[in-house]
C-alpha positions, 0 to 999 in steps of 0.5 A, a space after each residue: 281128558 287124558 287115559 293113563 297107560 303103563 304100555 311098557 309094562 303091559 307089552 312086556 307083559 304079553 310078550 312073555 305070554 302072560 295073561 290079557 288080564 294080568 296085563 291089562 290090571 295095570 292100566 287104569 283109564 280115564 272115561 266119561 260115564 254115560 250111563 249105565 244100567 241101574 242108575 235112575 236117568 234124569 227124566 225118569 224119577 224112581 226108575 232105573 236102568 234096565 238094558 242100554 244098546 251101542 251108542 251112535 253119534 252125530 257130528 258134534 260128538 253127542 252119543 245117542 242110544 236105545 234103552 230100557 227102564 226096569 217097567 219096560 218102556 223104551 227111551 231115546 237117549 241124547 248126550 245127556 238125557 232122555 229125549 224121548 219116551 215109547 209112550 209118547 206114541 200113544 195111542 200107538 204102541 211102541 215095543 221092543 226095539 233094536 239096538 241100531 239107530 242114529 242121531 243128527 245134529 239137530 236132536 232128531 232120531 230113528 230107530 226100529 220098535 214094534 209098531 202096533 205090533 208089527 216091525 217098522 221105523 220110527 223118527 222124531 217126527 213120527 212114524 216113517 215106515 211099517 211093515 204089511 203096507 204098500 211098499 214106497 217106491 214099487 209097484 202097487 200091490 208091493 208090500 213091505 216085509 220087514 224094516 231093519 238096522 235103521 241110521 241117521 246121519 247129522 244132516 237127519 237123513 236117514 236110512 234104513 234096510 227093508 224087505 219087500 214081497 211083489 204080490 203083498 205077501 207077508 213072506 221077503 222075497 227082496 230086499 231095499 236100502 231105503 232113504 228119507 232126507 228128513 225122517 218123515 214118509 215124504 222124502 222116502 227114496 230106494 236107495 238100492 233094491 235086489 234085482 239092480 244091475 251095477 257093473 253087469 251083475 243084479 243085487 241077489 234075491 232075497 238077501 242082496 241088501 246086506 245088513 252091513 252099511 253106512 253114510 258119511 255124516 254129510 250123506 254125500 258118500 255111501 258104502 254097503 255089502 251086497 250080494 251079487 247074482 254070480 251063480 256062486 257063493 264063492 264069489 258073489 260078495 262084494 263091497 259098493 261104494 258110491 256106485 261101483 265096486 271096491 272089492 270082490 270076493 274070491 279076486 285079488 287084493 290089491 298086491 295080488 297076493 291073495 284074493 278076499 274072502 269075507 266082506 264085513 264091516 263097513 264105514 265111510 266119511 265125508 271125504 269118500 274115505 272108506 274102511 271095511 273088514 273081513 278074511 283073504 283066502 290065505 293063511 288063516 293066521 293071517 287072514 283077517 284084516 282092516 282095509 283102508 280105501 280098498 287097502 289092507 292096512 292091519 291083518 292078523 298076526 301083526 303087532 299093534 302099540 305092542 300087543 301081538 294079534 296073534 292066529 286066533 285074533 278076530 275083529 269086532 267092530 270098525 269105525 271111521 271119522 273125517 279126520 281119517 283116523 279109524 277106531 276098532 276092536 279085536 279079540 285076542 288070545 285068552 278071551 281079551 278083547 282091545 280097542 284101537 285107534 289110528 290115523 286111516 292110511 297108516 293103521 298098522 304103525 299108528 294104532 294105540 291100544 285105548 282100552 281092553 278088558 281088565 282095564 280100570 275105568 276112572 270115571 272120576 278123574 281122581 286117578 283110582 278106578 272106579 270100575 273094571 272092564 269084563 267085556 265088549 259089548 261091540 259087535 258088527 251085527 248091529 251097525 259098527 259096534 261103536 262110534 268115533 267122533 271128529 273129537 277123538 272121543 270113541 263111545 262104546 258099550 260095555 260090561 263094567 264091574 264097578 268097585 264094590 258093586 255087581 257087573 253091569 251094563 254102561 256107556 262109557 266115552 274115551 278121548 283118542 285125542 290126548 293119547 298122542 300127545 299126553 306130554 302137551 300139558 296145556 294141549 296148543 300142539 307143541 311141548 315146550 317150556 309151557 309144559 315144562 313149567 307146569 310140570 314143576 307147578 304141579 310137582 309133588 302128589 297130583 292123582 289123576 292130573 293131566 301132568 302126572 303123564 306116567 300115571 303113577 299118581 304123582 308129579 316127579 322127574 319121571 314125568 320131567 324127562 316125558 316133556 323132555 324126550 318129547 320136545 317139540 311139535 306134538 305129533 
């Protein structure tokens, strides 16, 4: 799939302080929808789409997700239906849920409902943990108080953050990162609990477990926020990766400059690449950042594919794959909101911006959109907020105003893959002669085709001299 970009225009657009929207009408952006609320799933006859939740992948790029039919049941989505229905349950009762989860490669799947009634975590192989019952892994008389944000890598190992009480009580007085190799209550392990020590330091009471983890898809490579016992809150985040310290708050970033601050989201691949989000304690119309392997890469105040992140700039969401390539999300000035996508070590250079409000979605391929972006839906609160895959595609949660219709929830996916290169009309890594012929094959009215590279709905000599001034190896 090729996205249409007209950036000149939008850059130029921002420059002279024009507003997001009247840049971003602009572009009209080829997606694939998944889903979206209102539309009857497959599986599902006579009932519609009443919520969706952010979408999570598994290494073969398939997106998974939680969502809600108009009676109120709860289903698991997975590529390209509904693989599992909170009714299946029965006689326990599933309710409710969260929106994090996870999917491997094999169709298995976690996530977190109301189970009878209390909250715990659940797989495709059935119940796995439940609050109010003995806590696995801690001394008898060691009660679970709640389960949360719950994940699932490609191999179906699974994990998930706990709250435990020491003489059974209902309220946390701690909290645990469990694991499960294979989604079942057998395999259950701590992963890291509150009152371990790592470098000297316990893992703080009762909140020490942040929220804020994940595992690459191999499971072989961890990355977590803990909060650390240090007498302070000035200084008592930090970022853990396979057993010891990436960054602290309150000392130095690497150049010594300026010292971290807050410590947000978090990704990790199979390689033990990492990335994490945050603020410096300098100027705060610089301080926010994306950090790369424990290096500030992109910060507040930088320009990106053009778009400048102005002091009010703020990050949503972050997301890493094993290509090292890193998608994420900032708002900007005028309550716009873009998605980036660039190759990990060099973030700040290499970024190009994907998608942001305003833009039209052609779900279609005729080249019209079909829908407008009014918002993001990503957020770190519940897991990255979105999800890139080793393909390039980038699954996101959105609100979309379709042509004609009313606004609504959707899944869409994006292709980061053939933003680099979009003069490689037959995609073999290089632009050449090949491309050039089916410029000339194609030439005349082609909307939507993957030789119209301008975007403007037909094939003419501007899109001639695209191949020409980009001959060569595709970058």
């Amino acid at each position: 799939m090729n996205t249409i970009h007209n950036k000149t225009v939008s850059a130029a657009l921002f420059a002279l302080g024009l507003s997001a929207a009247s840049a971003s009408a602009r572009d009209i952006v080829s997606a694939d929808l998944i889903l979206m609320e209102g539309q009857e799933p497959p599986g599902a006859p006579g009932r519609l789409v009443d919520s969706l939740n952010t979408p999570f992948t598994n290494s073969l790029g398939q997106v998974g997700f939680v969502g809600a039919l108009d009676d109120g049941e709860r289903f698991i989505w997975l590529e390209t239906g509904i693989i599992f229905f909170d009714s299946e349950a029965l006689p326990i009762e599933l309710s409710g849920s969260e929106g994090t989860m996870g999917v491997s490669d094999a169709g298995g799947f976690i996530y977190s409902p109301s189970i009878d009634g209390d909250d715990g975590v659940w797989t495709d192989q059935g119940l796995l943990a439940v609050e109010n019952t003995q806590a696995p892994g801690f001394p008898e008389g060691t009660t679970s108080t709640f389960h949360s944000r719950p994940r699932m890598v490609a191999s179906g190992y699974a994990a998930w953050i706990a709250g435990f009480n020491e003489t059974g009580g209902s309220s946390t007085e701690g909290r645990m990162l469990y694991s499960s190799t294979d989604g079942t209550p057998d395999t259950i392990t701590v992963v890291l609990r509150s009152d371990d020590i790592i470098e000297g330091l316990a893992v703080a009471r009762p909140d020490g477990i942040d929220f804020d983890f994940d595992f690459s898809d191999d499971a072989t490579h961890h990355i977590s926020v803990l909060i650390m016992e240090t007498g302070s809150t000035a200084d008592d985040l930090h970022v853990y990766v396979d057993g010891s310290f990436v960054a602290r708050e309150s000392h130095p970033i690497p150049d010594g400059t300026e010292n971290w601050a807050g410590l947000d989201s978090v990704g990790i691949n199979n390689a033990g690449n990492y990335v994490f989000t945050g603020d410096t304690d300098g100027d705060s119309a610089t301080d926010e950042f994306v950090a790369y392997n424990g290096d500030i890469v992109v910060r507040e105040g930088d320009t990106l594919d053009g778009v400048p992140l102005l002091s009010s700039a703020s990050l949503r969401a972050v997301s890493i794959n094993n290509l090292e390539q890193v998608a994420h999300i900032w708002g900007i000035s005028g309550g716009n909101e873009i998605l980036f996508v660039g190759d990990g070590p060099d973030l700040g250079a290499s970024s190009v911006a994907l998608l942001q409000i305003g833009d039209l979605l052609d779900f279609d391929g005729d080249g019209v959109g079909d829908a407008e972006v009014t918002d993001f839906n990503a957020s770190a609160s519940i897991g990255p907020g979105l999800d890139l895959a080793d393909d390039g595609d980038v699954s996101i949660e959105l609100d979309v105003l379709p042509v004609g219709g009313e606004e609504v929830e959707a899944i869409v996916r994006l292709n980061f893959a053939g933003e680099e290169c979009p003069a490689d009309i037959n995609d073999d890594g290089v632009i050449d002669v090949l491309d050039l012929l089916a410029i000339l094959n194609a030439w005349g009215d082609c909307p939507g085709c993957p030789e119209d590279i301008t975007g403007d709905g037909v094939v003419d000599v501007l899109d001639l001299l695209e191949v020409l001034a980009a001959w060569g190896p595709c970058p």
